[in-house]
C-alpha positions as CSV (number, residue, x, y, z in Angstrom):
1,X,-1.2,4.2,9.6
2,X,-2.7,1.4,11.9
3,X,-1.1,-0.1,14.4
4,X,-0.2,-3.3,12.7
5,X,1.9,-1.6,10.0
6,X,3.5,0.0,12.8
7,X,4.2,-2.8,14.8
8,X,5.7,-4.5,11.4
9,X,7.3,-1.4,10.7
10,X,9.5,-1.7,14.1
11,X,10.1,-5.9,13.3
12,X,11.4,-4.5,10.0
13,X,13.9,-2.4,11.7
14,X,15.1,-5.2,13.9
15,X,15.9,-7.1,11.1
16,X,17.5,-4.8,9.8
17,X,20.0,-4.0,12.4
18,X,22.9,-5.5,12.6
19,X,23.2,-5.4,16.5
20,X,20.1,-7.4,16.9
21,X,20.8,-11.4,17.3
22,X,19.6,-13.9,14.6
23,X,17.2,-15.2,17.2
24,X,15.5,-11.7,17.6
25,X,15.6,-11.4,13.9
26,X,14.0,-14.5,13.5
27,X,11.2,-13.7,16.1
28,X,10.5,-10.3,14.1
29,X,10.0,-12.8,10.5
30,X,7.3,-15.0,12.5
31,X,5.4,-11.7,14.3
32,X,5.5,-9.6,10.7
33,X,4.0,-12.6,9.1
34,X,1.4,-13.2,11.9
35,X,0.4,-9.6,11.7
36,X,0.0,-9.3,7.9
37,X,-2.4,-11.9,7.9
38,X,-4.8,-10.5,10.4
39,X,-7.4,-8.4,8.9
40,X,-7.5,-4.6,10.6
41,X,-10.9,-4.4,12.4
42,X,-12.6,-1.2,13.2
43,X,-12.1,-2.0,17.0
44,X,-8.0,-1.9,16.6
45,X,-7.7,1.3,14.8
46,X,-10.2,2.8,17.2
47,X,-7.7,1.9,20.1
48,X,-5.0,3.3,18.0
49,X,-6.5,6.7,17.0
50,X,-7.2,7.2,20.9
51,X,-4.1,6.5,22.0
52,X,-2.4,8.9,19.5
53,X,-4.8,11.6,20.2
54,X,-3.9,11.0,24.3
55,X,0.0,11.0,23.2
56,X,-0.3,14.0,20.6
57,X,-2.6,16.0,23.2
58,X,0.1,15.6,26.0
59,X,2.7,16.1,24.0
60,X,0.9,19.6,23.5
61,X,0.4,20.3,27.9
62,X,4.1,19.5,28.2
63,X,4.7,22.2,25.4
64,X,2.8,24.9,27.5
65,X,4.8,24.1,30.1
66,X,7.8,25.4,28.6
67,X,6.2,28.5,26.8
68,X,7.3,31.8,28.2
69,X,4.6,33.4,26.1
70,X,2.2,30.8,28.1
71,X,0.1,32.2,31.3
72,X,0.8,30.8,34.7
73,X,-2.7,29.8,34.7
74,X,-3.0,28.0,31.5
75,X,0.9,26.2,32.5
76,X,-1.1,25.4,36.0
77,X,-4.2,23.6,34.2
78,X,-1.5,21.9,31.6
79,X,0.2,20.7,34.7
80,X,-2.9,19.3,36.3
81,X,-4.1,17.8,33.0
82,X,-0.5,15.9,32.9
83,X,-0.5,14.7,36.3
84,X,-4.2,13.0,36.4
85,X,-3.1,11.3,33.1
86,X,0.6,10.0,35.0
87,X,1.9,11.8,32.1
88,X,4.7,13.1,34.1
């Protein structure tokens, strides 16, 4: 999934919600058809795949953290991993 779908995929929920203001829902039909007519390009789902590999990866450190079946050493490493990324 790129980023674009995603990014309509969040518009579509504002829309949808009946706690979001007409004005926002109006903003969320001009950005969703903006978005669908920009081709994706190589260099935007690039960006995207990295940044979900950061997110997943960290998501992972913050795990070891918590595992009693985890080393102190490994939850150290996990820990200094999370800390140089300001994932903390």
């Amino acid at each position: 999934m790129s980023l674009p779908t995603r990014q309509i995929g969040g518009h579509k929920a504002a829309i949808n919600n009946p706690r979001v203001s007409e004005e926002a829902k109006e903003h969320s039909r001009r950005a969703i058809d903006e978005l669908e007519s920009q081709p994706e390009t190589e260099e935007t789902r690039a960006g995207y795949d990295e940044d979900k590999d950061e997110v997943r990866q960290n998501a992972g450190y913050k795990a070891t953290l918590k595992n009693p079946n985890v080393s102190q050493e490994a939850k150290d490493r996990a820990q200094e991993i999370l800390e140089e990324r300001d994932a903390l």
